[in-house]
C-alpha positions as a Markdown table, in Angstrom:
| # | Residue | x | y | z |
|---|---|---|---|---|
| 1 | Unk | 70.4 | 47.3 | -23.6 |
| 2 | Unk | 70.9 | 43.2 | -23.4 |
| 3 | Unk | 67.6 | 42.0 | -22.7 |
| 4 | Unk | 67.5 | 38.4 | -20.5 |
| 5 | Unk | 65.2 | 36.2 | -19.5 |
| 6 | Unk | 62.2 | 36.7 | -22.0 |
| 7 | Unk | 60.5 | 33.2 | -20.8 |
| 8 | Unk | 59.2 | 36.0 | -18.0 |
| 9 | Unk | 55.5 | 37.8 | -19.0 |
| 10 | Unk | 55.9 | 41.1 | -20.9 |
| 11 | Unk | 53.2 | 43.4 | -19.6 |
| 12 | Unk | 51.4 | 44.9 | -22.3 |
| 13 | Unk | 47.5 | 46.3 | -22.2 |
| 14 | Unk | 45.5 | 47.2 | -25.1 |
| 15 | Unk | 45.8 | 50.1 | -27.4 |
| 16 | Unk | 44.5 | 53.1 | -25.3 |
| 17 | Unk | 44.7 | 51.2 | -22.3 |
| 18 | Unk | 46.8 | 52.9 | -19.1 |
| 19 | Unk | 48.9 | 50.9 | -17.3 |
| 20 | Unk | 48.0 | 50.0 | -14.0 |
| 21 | Unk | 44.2 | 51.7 | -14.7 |
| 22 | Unk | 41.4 | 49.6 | -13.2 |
| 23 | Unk | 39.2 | 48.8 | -16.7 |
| 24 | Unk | 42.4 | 49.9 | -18.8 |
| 25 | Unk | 43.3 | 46.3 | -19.6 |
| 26 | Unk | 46.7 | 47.2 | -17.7 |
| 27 | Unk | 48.1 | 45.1 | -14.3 |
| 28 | Unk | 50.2 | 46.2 | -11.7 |
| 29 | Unk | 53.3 | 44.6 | -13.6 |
| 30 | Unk | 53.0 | 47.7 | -15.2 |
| 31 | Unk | 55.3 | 49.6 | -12.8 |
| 32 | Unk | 58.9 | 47.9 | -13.4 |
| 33 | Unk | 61.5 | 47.3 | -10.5 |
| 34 | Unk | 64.7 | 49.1 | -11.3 |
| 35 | Unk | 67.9 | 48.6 | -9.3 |
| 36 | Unk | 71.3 | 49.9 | -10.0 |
| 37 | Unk | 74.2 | 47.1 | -9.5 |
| 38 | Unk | 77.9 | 47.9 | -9.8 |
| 39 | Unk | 79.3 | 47.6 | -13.3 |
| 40 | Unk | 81.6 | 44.9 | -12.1 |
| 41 | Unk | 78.8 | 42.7 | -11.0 |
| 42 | Unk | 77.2 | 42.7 | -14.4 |
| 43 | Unk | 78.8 | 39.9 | -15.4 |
| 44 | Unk | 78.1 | 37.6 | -12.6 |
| 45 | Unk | 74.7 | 38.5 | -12.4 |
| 46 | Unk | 74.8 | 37.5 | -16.2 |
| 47 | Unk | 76.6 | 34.1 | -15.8 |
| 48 | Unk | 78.3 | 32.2 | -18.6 |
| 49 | Unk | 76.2 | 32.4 | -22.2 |
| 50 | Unk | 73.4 | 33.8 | -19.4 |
| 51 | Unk | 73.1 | 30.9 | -17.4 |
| 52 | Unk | 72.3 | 32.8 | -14.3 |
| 53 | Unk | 69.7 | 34.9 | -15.0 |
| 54 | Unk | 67.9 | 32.5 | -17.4 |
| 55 | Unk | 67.9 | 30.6 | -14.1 |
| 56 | Unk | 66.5 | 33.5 | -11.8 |
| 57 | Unk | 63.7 | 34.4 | -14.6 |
| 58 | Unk | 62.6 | 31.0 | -14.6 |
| 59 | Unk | 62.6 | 30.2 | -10.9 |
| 60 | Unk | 61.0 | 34.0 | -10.6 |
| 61 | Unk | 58.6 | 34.1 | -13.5 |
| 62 | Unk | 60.0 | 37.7 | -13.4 |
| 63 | Unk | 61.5 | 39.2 | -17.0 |
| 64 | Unk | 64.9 | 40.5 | -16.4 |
| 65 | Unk | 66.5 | 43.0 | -18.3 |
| 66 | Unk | 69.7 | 44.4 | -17.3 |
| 67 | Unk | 71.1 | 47.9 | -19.2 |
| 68 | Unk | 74.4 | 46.5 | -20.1 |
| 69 | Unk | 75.4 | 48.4 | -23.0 |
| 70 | Unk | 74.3 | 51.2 | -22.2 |
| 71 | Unk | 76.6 | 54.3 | -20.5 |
| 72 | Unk | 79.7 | 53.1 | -20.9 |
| 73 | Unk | 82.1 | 53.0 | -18.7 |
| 74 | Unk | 79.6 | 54.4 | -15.8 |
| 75 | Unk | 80.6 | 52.9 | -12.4 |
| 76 | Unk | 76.8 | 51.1 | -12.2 |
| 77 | Unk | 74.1 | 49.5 | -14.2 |
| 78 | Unk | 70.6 | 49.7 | -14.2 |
| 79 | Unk | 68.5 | 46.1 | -14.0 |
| 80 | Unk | 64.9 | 46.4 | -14.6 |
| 81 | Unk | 62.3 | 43.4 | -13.5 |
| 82 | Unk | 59.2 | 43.0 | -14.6 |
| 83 | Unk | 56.6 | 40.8 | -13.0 |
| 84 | Unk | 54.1 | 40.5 | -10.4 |
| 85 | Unk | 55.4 | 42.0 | -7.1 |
| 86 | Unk | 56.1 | 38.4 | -5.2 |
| 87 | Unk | 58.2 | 37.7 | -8.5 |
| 88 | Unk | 60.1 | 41.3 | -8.7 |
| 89 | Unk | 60.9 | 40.7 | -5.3 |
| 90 | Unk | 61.9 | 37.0 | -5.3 |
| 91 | Unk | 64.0 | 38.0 | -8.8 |
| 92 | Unk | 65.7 | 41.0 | -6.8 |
| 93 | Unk | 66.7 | 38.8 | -4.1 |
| 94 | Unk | 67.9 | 36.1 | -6.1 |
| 95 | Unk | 70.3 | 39.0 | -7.8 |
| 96 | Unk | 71.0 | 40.3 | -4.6 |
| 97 | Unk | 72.8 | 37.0 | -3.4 |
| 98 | Unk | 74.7 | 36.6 | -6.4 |
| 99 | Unk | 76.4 | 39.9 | -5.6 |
| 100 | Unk | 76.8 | 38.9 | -1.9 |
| 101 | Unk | 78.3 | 35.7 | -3.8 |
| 102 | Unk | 80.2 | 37.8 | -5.9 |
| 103 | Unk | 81.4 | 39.9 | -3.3 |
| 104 | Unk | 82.5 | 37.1 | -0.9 |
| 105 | Unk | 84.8 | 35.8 | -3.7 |
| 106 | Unk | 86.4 | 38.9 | -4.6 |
| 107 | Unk | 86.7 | 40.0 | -1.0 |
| 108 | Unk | 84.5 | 43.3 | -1.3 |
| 109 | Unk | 82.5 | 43.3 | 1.7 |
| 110 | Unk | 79.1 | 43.5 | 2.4 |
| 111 | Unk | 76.4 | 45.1 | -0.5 |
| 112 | Unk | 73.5 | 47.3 | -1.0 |
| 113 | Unk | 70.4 | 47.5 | -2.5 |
| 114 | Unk | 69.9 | 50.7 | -4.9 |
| 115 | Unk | 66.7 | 51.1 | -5.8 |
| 116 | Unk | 65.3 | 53.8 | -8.6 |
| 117 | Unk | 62.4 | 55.7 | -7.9 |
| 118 | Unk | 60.8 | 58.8 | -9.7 |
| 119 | Unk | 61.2 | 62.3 | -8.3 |
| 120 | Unk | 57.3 | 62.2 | -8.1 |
| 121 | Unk | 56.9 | 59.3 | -5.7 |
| 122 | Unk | 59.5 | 59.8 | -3.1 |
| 123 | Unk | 57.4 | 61.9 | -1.0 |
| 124 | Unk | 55.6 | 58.5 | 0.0 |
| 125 | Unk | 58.2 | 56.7 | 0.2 |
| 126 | Unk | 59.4 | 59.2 | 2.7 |
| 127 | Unk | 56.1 | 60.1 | 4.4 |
| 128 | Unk | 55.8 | 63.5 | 6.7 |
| 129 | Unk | 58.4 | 64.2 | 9.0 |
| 130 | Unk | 60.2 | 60.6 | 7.7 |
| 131 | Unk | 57.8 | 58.7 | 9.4 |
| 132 | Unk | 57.1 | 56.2 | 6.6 |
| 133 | Unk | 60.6 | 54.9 | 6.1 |
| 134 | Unk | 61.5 | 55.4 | 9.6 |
| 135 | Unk | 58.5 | 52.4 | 9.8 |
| 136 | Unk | 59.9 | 50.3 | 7.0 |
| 137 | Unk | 63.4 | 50.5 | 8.8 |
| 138 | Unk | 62.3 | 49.7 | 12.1 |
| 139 | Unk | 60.1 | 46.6 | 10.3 |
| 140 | Unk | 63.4 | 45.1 | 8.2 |
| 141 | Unk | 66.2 | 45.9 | 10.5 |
| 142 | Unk | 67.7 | 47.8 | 7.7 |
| 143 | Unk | 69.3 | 51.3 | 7.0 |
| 144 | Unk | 67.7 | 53.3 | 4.6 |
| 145 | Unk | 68.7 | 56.5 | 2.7 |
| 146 | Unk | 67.1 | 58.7 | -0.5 |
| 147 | Unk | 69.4 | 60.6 | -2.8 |
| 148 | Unk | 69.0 | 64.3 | -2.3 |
| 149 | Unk | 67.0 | 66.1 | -5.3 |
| 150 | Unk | 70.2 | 67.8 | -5.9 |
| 151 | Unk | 71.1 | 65.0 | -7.8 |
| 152 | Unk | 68.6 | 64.8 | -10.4 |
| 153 | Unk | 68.3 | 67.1 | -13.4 |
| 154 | Unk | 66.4 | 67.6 | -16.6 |
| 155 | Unk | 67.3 | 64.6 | -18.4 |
| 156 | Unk | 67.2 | 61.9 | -15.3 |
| 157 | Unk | 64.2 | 62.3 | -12.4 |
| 158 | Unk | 64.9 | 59.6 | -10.2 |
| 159 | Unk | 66.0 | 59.8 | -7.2 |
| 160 | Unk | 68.3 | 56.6 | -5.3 |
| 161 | Unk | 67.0 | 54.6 | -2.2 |
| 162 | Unk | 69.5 | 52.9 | -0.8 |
| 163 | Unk | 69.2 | 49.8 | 1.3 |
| 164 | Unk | 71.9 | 48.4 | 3.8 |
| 165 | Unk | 71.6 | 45.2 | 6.0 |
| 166 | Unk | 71.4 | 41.4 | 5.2 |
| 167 | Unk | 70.1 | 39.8 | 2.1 |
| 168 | Unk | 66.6 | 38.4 | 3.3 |
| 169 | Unk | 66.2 | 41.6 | 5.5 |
| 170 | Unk | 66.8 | 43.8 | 2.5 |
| 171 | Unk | 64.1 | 42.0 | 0.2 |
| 172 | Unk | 61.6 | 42.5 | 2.7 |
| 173 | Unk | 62.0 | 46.7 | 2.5 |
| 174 | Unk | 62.3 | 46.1 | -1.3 |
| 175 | Unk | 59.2 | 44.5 | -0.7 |
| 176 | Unk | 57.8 | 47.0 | 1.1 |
| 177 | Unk | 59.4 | 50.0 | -0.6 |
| 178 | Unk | 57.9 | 48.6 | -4.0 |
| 179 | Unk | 54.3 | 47.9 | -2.7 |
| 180 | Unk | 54.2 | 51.7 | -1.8 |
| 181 | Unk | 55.6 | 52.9 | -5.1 |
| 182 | Unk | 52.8 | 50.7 | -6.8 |
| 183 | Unk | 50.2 | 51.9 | -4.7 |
| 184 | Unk | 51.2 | 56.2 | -4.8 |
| 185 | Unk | 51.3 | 55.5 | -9.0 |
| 186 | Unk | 48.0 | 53.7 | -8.9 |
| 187 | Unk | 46.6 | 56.4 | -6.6 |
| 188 | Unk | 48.0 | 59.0 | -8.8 |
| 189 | Unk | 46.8 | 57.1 | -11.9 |
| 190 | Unk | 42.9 | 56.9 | -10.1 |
| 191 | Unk | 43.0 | 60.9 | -9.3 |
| 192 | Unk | 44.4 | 61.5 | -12.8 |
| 193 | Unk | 41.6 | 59.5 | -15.1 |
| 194 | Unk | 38.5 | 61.2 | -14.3 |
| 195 | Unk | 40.2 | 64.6 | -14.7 |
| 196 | Unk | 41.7 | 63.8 | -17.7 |
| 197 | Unk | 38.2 | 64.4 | -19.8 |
| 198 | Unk | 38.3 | 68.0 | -18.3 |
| 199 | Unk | 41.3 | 68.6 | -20.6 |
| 200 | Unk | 40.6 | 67.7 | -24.6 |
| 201 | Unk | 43.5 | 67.2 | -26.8 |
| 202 | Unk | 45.7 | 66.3 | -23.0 |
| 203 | Unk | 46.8 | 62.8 | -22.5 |
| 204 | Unk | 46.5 | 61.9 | -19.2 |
| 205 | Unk | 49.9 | 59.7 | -18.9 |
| 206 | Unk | 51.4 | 63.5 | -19.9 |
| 207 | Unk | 49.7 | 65.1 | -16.7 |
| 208 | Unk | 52.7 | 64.4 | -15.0 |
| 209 | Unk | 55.7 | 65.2 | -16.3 |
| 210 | Unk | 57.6 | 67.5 | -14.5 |
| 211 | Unk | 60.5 | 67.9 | -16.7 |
| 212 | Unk | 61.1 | 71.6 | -18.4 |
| 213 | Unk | 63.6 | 70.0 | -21.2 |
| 214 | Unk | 63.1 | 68.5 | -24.8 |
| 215 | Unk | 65.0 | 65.4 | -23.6 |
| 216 | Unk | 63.3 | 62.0 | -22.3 |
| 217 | Unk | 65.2 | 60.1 | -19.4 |
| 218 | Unk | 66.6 | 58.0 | -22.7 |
| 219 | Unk | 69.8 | 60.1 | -23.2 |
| 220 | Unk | 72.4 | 57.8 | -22.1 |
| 221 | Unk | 74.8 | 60.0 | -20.6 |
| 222 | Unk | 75.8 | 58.0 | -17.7 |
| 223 | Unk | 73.6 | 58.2 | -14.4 |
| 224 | Unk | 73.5 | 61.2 | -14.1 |
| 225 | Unk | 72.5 | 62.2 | -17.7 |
| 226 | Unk | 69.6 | 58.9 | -17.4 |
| 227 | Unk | 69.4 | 55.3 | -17.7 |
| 228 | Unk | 66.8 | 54.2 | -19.8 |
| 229 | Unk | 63.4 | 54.5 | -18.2 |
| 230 | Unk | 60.4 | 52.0 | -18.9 |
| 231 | Unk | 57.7 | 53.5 | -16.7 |
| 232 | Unk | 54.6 | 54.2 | -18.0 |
| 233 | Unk | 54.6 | 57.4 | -19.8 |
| 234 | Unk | 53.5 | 59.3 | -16.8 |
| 235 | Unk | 56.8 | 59.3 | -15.0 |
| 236 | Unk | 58.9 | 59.1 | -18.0 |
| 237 | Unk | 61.7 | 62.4 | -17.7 |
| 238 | Unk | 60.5 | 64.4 | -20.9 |
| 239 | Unk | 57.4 | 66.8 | -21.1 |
| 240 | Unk | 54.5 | 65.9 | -22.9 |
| 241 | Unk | 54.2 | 65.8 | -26.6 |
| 242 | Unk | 53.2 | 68.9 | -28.3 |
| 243 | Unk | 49.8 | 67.5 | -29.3 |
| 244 | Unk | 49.3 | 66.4 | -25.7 |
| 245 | Unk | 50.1 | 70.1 | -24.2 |
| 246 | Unk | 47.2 | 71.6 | -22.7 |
| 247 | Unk | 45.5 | 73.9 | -25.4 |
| 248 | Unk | 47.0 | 77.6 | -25.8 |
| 249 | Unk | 49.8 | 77.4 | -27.3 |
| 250 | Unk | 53.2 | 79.3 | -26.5 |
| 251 | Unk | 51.9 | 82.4 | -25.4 |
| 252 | Unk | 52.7 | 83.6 | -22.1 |
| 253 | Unk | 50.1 | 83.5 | -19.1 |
| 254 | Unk | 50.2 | 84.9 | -15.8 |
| 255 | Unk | 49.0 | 83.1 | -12.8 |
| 256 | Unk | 48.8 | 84.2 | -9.1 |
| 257 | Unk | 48.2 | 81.3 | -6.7 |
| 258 | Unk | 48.3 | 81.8 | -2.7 |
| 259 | Unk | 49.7 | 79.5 | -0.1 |
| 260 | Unk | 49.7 | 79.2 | 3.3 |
| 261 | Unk | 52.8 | 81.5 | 4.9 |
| 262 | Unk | 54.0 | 78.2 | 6.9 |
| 263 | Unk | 54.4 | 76.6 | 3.4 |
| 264 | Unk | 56.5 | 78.8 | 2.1 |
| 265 | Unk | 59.9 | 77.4 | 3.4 |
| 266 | Unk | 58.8 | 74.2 | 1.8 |
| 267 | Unk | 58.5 | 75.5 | -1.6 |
| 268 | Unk | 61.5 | 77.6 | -1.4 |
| 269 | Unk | 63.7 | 74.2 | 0.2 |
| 270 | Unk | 67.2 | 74.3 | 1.6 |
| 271 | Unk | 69.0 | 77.3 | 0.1 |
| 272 | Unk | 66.1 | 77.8 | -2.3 |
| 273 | Unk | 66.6 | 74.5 | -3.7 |
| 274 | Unk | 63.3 | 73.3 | -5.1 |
| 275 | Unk | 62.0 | 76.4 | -5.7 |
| 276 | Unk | 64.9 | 76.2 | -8.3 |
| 277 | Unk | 64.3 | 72.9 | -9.3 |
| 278 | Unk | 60.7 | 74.0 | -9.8 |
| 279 | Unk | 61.7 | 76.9 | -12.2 |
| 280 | Unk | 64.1 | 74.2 | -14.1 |
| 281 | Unk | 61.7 | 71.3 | -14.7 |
| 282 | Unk | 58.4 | 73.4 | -15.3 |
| 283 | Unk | 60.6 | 76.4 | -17.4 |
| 284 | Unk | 58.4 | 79.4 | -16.2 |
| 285 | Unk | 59.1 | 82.3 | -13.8 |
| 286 | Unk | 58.0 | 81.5 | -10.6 |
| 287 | Unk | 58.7 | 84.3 | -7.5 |
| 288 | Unk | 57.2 | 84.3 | -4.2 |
| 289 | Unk | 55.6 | 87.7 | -2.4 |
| 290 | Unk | 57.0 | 89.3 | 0.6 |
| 291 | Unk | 54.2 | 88.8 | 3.4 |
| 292 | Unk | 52.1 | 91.8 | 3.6 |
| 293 | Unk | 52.6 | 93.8 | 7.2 |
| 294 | Unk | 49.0 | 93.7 | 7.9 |
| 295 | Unk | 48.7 | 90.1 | 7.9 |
| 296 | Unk | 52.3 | 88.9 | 9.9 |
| 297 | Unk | 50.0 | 88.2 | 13.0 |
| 298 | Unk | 47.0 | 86.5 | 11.2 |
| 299 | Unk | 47.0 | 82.7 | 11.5 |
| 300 | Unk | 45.4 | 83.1 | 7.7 |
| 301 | Unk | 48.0 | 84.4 | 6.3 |
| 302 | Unk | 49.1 | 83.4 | 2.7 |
| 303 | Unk | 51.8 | 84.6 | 0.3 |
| 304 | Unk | 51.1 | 85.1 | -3.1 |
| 305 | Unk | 53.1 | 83.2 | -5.9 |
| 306 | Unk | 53.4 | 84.7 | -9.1 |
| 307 | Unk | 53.9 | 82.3 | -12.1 |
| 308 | Unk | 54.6 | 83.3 | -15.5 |
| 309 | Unk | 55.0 | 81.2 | -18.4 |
| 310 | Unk | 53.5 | 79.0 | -21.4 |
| 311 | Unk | 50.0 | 77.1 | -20.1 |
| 312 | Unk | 52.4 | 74.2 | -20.3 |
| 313 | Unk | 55.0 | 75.2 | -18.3 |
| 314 | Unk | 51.8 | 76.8 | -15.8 |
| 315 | Unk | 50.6 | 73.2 | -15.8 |
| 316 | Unk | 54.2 | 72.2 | -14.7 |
| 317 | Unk | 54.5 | 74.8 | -11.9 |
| 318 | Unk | 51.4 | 74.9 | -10.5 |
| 319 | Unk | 51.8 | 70.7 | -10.2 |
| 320 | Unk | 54.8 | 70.7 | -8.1 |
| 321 | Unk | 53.4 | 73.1 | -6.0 |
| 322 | Unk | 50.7 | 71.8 | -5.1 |
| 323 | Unk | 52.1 | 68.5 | -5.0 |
| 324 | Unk | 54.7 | 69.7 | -2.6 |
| 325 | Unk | 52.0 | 71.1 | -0.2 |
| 326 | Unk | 51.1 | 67.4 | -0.3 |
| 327 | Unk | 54.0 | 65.6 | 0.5 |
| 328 | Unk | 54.8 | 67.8 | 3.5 |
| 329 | Unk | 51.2 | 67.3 | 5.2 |
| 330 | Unk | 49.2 | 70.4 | 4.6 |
| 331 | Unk | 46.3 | 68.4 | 4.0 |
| 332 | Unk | 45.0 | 65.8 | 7.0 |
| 333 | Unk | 44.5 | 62.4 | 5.9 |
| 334 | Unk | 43.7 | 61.6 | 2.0 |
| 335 | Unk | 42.4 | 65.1 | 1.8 |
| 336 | Unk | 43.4 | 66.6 | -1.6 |
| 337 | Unk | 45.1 | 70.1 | -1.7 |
| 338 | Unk | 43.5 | 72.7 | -2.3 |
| 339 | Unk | 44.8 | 76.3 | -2.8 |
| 340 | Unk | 43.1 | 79.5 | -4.6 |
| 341 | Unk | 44.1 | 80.3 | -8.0 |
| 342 | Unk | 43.6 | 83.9 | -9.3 |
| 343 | Unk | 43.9 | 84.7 | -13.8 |
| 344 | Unk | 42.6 | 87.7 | -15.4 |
| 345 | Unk | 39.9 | 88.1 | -17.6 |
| 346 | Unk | 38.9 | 91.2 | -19.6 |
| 347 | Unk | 36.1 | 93.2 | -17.8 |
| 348 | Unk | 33.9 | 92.5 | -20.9 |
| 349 | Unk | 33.9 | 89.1 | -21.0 |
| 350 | Unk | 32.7 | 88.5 | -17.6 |
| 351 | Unk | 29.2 | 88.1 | -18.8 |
| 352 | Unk | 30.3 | 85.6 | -20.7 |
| 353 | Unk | 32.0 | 83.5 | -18.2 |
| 354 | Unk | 28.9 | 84.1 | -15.9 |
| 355 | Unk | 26.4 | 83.4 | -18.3 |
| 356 | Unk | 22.6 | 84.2 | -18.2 |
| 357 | Unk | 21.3 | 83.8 | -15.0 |
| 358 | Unk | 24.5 | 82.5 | -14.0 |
| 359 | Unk | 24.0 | 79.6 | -15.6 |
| 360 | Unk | 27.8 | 79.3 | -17.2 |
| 361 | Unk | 29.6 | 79.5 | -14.2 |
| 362 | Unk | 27.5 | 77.2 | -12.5 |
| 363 | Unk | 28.3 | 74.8 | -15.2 |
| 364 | Unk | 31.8 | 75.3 | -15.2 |
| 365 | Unk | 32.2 | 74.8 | -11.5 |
| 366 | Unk | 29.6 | 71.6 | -11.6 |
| 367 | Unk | 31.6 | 70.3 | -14.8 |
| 368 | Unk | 36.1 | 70.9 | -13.1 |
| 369 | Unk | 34.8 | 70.5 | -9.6 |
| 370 | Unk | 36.2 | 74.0 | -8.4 |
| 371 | Unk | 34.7 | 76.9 | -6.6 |
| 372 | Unk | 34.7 | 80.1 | -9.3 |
| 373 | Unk | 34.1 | 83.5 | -7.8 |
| 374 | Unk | 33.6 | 86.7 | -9.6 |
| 375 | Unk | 32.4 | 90.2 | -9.2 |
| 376 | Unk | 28.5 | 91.1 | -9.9 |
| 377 | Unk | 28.2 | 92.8 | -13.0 |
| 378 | Unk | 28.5 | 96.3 | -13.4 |
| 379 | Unk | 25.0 | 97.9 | -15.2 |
| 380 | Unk | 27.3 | 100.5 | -17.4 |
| 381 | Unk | 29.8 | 98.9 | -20.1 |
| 382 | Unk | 33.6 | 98.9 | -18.3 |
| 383 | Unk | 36.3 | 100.4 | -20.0 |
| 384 | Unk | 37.7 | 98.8 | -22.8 |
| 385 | Unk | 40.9 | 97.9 | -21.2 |
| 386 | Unk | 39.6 | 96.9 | -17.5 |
| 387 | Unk | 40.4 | 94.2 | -16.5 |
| 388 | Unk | 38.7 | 91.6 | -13.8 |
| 389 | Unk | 40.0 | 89.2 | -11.3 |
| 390 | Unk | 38.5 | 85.5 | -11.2 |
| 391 | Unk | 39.4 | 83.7 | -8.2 |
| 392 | Unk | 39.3 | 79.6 | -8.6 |
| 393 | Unk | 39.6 | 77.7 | -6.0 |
| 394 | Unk | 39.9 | 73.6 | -6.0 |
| 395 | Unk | 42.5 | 70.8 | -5.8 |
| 396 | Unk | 44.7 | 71.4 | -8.9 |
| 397 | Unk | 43.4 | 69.5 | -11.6 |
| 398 | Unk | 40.2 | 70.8 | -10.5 |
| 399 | Unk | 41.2 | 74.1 | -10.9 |
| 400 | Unk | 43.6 | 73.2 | -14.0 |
| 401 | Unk | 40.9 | 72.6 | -15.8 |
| 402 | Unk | 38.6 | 75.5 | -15.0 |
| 403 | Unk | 41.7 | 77.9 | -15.9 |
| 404 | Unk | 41.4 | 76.0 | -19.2 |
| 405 | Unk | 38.2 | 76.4 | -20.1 |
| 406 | Unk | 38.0 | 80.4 | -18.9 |
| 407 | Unk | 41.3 | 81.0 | -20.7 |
| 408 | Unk | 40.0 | 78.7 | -24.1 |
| 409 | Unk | 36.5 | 80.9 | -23.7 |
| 410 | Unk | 38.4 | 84.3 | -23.2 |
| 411 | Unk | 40.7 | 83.7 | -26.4 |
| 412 | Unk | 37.2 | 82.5 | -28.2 |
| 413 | Unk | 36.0 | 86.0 | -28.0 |
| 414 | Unk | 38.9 | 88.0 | -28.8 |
| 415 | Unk | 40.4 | 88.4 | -25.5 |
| 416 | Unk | 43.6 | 87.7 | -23.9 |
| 417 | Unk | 43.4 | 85.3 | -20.7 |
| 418 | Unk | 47.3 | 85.6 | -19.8 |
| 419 | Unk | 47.9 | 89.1 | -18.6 |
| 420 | Unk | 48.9 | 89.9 | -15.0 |
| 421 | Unk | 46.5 | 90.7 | -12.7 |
| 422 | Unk | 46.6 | 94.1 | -11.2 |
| 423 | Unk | 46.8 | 94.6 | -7.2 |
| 424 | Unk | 46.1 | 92.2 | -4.2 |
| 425 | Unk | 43.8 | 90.2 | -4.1 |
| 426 | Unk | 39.7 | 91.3 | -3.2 |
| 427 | Unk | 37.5 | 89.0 | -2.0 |
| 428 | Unk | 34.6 | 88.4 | -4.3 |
| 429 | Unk | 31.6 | 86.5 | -4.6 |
């Protein structure tokens, strides 16, 4: 990568700090601006010895580096700013008419503004039924369309929004676009940090990563295979580290969790395309229910999901499901989604999770946030081999973390918190 421009400010925080984090020693500059440029355009961007972009970073006050080196002989480079947002934005533009410049002497037309966004984020960008783009277009007078998720894989998450209509019209939906990105990763960042102490040994910046490979966005194989990608550790492309997984090891777990019917076609996406993408990124088995007879005329109804898999690639799954529900408006307003989760537990450790008096599961739901619901105790001992049915129900990291803890107390006593769950569901309290 040629770095340019270094008279701009590095962001940087203190150790342990989170980007972004209110108290976390981090700023806003935290979240970069990446654009793609075509190849050929490098060079003018560049200028002689670097004189043009040493001048944008010091008009700007924006740092400037631009992915030169890297994937050779792809049609287009990645250029990531740094700054405060007016900066980015003034830097972007500033790039933006040396390509028109560019352009206009080499007889190639009009340009366009490519701008990188994580998978994670686009939902916002997008907003239900289209309507927040549709907004920014009708705002800028500009044109504006996302690469489908077909395009991503494994190694690369972001997705392309692409920009069409004059220069200064085109900064102001960067503008816009970017202040949105900023705001749904600080949001994300604000849900995340008060959760993250539900999860010990879990870094928060790993609590979303959605990718199911041992590969970070880093592999420079082209666009497709990645450009190098500075955000914070939270969007990065590879999973978590091992020592940031949430606790249990490899061992297989099996997780039912219920959605409403209308939802389904949502999680399952055009020619079950994100359920695939779901199964790729997260690596467990995840299959959807038939709908049950009785219910086809109940408003109520809900299909069952059924995912199988390592509590990492459960933590995966369960994310993007949830999230999904999000970003196509199940929930009103900035209501968090909320779904019911159902694990198994052996029949003898329910005591356990209850607790005297009930006095442990009033903790646990006081201490993750979740509703817990499990079946009054039988006087006689159950069979060694029965098996019970807790039903959790919260927004996910709410009930993450109380799957977690029931799981970690299960395993404490000898048990085994991952098996399937037998039958439908019965309502318990």
């Amino acid at each position: 990568m040629e770095r340019r421009g270094r008279g701009g400010p590095r962001p940087r925080g203190p150790p342990g700090g989170f980007p972004g984090m209110a108290g976390g020693g981090g700023r806003p500059t935290d979240f970069p601006l990446r654009i793609l440029v075509q190849s050929d355009m490098v060079g003018a961007i560049i200028g002689r010895q670097g004189t043009t972009i040493r001048q944008i970073t010091q008009q700007t006050r924006a740092r400037v580096d631009v992915h030169r080196k890297d994937n050779v002989g792809s049609l287009e480079k990645a250029i990531t700013i740094y700054g405060n947002p007016d900066n980015c934005t003034n830097a972007c533009k500033k790039i933006l008419e040396v390509m028109q410049q560019e352009a206009t002497n080499t007889n190639k037309g009009e340009i366009t503004l490519k701008i990188l966004a994580h998978n994670n984020l686009i939902g916002r960008i997008i907003g239900k039924g289209g309507n927040t783009i549709k907004r920014i277009m009708q705002d800028t007078d500009t044109k504006i369309t996302v690469s489908s998720i077909n395009d991503i894989n494994s190694f690369n998450l972001e997705r392309i929004i692409t920009v069409k209509g004059s220069i200064d019209n085109m900064s102001r939906a960067e503008s816009m676009i970017s202040a949105k990105l900023r705001q749904s990763y600080e949001n994300d960042l604000q849900a995340m940090a008060p959760q993250s102490m539900m999860f010990p040994g879990l870094h928060p910046m790993a609590m979303m990563s959605t990718s199911g490979m041992g590969y970070s966005g880093r592999s420079g194989m082209g666009y497709q295979g990645g450009y190098p990608a500075p955000y914070p550790p939270m969007y990065q492309g590879g999973p978590p580290p091992i020592a940031s997984a949430p606790p249990g090891g490899d061992a297989s777990e099996t997780t039912y969790l219920y959605i409403p019917n209308n939802a389904v076609g949502a999680i399952i996406g055009t020619k079950g395309s994100h359920i695939r993408n779901m199964i790729r990124f997260s690596g467990a088995s995840v299959k959807i229910a038939p709908m049950d007879e009785n219910q086809k005329d109940s408003q109520q109804a809900e299909r069952k999901v059924t995912i199988v898999g390592s509590p990492e690639s459960q933590w995966k799954a369960q994310y993007l499901i949830f999230e999904k529900m999000r970003e196509e408006g199940f929930v009103s307003g900035s209501d968090d989604v909320r779904l019911t989760v159902e694990i198994l537990v052996p029949s003898g450790q329910v005591g356990r999770i209850i607790g005297k008096g009930g006095q442990n599961v009033r903790e646990l739901q006081r201490v993750t946030g979740s509703i817990i619901k499990l079946p009054e105790q039988s006087a006689s001992p159950p069979p060694q081999d029965e098996e019970t049915t807790v039903h959790i129900i919260g927004p996910f990291f709410s009930v993450q973390s109380a799957q977690r803890r029931i799981r970690s107390m299960v395993v404490a006593a000898g048990g085994s918190g991952g098996r399937t769950p037998r039958g439908p569901r019965q309502e318990t309290q």
